[in-house]
C-alpha positions in Angstrom: -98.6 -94.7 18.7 -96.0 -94.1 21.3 -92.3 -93.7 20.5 -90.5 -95.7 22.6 -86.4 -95.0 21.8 -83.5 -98.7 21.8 -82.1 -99.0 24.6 -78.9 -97.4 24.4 -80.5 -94.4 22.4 -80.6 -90.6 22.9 -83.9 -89.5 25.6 -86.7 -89.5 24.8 -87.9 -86.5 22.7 -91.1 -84.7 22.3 -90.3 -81.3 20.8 -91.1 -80.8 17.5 -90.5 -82.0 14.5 -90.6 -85.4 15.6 -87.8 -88.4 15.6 -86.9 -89.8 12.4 -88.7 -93.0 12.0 -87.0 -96.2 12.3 -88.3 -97.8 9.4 -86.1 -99.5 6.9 -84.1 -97.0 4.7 -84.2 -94.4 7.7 -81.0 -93.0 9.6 -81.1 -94.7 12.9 -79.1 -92.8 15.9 -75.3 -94.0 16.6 -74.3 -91.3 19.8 -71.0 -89.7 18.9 -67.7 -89.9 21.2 -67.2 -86.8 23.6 -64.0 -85.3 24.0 -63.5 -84.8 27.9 -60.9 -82.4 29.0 -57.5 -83.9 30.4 -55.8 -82.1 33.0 -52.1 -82.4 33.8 -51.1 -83.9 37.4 -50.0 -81.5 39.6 -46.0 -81.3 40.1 -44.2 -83.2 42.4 -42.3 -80.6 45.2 -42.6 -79.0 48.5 -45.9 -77.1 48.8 -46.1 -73.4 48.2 -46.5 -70.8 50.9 -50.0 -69.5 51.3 -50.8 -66.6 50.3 -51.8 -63.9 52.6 -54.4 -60.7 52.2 -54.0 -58.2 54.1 -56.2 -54.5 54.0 -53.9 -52.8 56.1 -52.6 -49.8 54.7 -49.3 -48.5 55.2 -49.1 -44.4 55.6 -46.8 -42.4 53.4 -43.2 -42.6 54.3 -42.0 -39.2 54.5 -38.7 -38.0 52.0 -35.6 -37.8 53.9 -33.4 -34.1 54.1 -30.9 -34.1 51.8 -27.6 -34.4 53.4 -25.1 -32.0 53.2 -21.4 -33.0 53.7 -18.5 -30.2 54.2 -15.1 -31.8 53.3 -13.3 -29.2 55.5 -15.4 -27.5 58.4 -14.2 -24.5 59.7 -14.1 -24.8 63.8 -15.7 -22.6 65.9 -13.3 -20.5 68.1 -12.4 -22.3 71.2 -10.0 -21.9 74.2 -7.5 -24.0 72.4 -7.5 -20.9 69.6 -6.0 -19.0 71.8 -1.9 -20.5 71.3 1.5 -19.4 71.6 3.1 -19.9 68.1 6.8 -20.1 68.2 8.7 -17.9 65.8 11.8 -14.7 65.7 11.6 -11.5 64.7 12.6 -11.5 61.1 9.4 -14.1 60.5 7.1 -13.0 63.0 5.1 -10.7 60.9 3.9 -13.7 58.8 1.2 -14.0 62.4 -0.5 -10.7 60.9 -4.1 -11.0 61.2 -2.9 -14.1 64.1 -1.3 -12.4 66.5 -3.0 -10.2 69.3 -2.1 -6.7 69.5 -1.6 -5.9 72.9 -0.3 -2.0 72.7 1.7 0.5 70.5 4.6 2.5 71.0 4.3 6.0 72.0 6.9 7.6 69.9 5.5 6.2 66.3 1.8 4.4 67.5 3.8 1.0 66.2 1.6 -2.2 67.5 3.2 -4.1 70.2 2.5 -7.6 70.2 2.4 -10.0 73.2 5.4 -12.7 73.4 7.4 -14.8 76.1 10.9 -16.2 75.6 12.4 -18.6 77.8 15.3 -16.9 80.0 17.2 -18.1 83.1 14.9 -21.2 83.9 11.7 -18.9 83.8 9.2 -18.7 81.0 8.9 -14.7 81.0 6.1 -12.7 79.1 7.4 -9.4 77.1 6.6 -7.4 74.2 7.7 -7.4 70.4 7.6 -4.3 68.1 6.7 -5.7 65.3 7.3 -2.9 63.1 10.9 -2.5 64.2 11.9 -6.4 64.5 12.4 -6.1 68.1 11.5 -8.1 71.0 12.0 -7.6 74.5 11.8 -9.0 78.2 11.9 -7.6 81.6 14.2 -9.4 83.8 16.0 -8.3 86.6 15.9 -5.1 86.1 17.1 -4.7 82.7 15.2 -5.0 79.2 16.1 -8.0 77.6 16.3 -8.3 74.2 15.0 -11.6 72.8 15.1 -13.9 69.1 13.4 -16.8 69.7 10.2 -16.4 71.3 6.9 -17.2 71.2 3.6 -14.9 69.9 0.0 -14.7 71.3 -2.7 -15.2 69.1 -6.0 -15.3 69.5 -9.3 -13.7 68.1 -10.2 -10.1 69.5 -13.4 -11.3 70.8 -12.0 -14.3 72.5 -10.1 -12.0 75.2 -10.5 -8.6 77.1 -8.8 -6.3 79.6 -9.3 -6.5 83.2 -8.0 -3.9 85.5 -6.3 -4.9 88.3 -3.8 -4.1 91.0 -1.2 -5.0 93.6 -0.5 -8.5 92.3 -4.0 -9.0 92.3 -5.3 -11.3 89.0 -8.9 -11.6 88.0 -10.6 -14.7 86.9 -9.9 -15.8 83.4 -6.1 -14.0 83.6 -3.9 -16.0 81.1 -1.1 -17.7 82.3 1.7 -16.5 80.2 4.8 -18.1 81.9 6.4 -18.5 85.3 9.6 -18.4 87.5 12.4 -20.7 87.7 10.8 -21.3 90.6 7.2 -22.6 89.0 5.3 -19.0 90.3 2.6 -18.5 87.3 3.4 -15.0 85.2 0.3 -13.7 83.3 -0.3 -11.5 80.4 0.1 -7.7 81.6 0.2 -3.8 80.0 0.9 -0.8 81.5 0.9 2.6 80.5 4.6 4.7 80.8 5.7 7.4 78.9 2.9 7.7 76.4 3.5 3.7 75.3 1.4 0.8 76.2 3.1 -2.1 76.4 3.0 -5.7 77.2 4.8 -7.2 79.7 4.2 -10.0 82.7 2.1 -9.4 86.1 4.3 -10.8 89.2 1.7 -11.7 91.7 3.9 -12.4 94.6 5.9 -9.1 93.8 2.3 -6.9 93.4 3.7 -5.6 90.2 3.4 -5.9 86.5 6.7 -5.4 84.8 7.5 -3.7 81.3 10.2 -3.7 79.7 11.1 0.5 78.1 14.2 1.5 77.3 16.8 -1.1 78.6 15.0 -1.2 82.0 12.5 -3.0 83.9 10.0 -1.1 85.2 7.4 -2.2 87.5 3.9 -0.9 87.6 1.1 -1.0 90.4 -1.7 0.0 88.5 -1.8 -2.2 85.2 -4.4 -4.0 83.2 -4.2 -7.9 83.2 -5.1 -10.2 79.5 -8.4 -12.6 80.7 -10.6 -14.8 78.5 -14.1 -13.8 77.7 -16.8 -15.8 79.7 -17.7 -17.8 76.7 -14.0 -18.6 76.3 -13.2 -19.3 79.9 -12.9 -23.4 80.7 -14.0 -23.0 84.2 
């Protein structure tokens, strides 16, 4: 006999064992409730950005030098190094290891430093002993002694000695002073009676003048004060 299910029952089935019989006194088939998920709406808003994939690959960034900072660099020399630094001649040997030494004395082989002193309108180049507290100009003549004045200083490889002659001045002379009549004086030495000393190169009188024992004396031959080429501007 064929097993035909109600009409609201389960499929039909034909596995085995078979269906209960529906006979009275047998369990007839009531389909039970099924739980179906509930999902919650979606919330209300703007819609999100979409999301973008990308496979590009970015190379290594490489790690940047350390930085190094120096709260107080020391400058390189310069033309500006080389100054005129006003003083007299009971302070001036606080310029030691400042001031140029342009000479000596030949009676003791005392340094003689390079100075110039303001004097009758002129700005005039001349020599201090600094071992003796001296200074000195040549001027008219005479030797001029001097207490406020100026010293050069400047590194020893900032500068040389040029030989000249006759007025003549070579390139990179240092303009020490001038006239009372605006005619530049430069930085000078000469040689007399065993000293070498500082003093000021005239052009327009061919000479370089020293001062030596209360005179001026004026030289032809003489050696004129000139910035090394890595110090000279021009």
């Amino acid at each position: 006999m064929a097993y035909n299910p109600p009409p609201s029952g389960p499929p039909p089935y034909f596995g085995y064992p078979p269906p209960p019989s529906q006979a009275p006194g047998s369990y007839a088939y009531v389909p039970a409730p099924v739980m179906m998920p509930v999902f919650p709406p979606p919330p209300e808003g703007p819609p999100s950005q979409p999301t973008y994939v990308t496979n590009y690959i970015y190379p290594p960034q490489p790690i940047p030098e350390p930085v190094h900072v120096v709260d107080h660099p020391v400058p390189d020399f310069s033309p500006e190094l080389i100054d005129w630094v006003p003083t007299t001649p009971a302070e001036a040997h606080t310029l030691y290891g400042r001031a140029y030494p342009a000479g000596r004395e030949g009676w003791d082989g005392s340094p003689l430093w390079s100075i110039r002193a303001h004097h009758n309108g002129g700005l005039v180049p001349g020599k201090l002993a600094i071992k003796h507290r001296a200074a000195y100009i040549p001027f008219a003549g005479r030797e001029i002694p001097v207490h406020n004045f100026e010293v050069l200083c400047a590194p020893a490889h900032a500068v040389q000695w040029v030989a000249a002659s006759h007025g003549q001045v070579p390139p990179g002379a240092i303009i020490a002073g001038n006239t009372n009549t605006a005619e530049p004086l430069y930085v000078g030495r000469a040689r007399h009676r065993g000293s070498l000393s500082p003093g000021k190169v005239h052009p327009s009188h061919e000479v370089c003048y020293i001062s030596f024992g209360g005179s001026e004396v004026a030289n032809r031959q003489y050696e004129v004060l000139c910035r090394t080429a890595e110090f000279t501007p021009y």
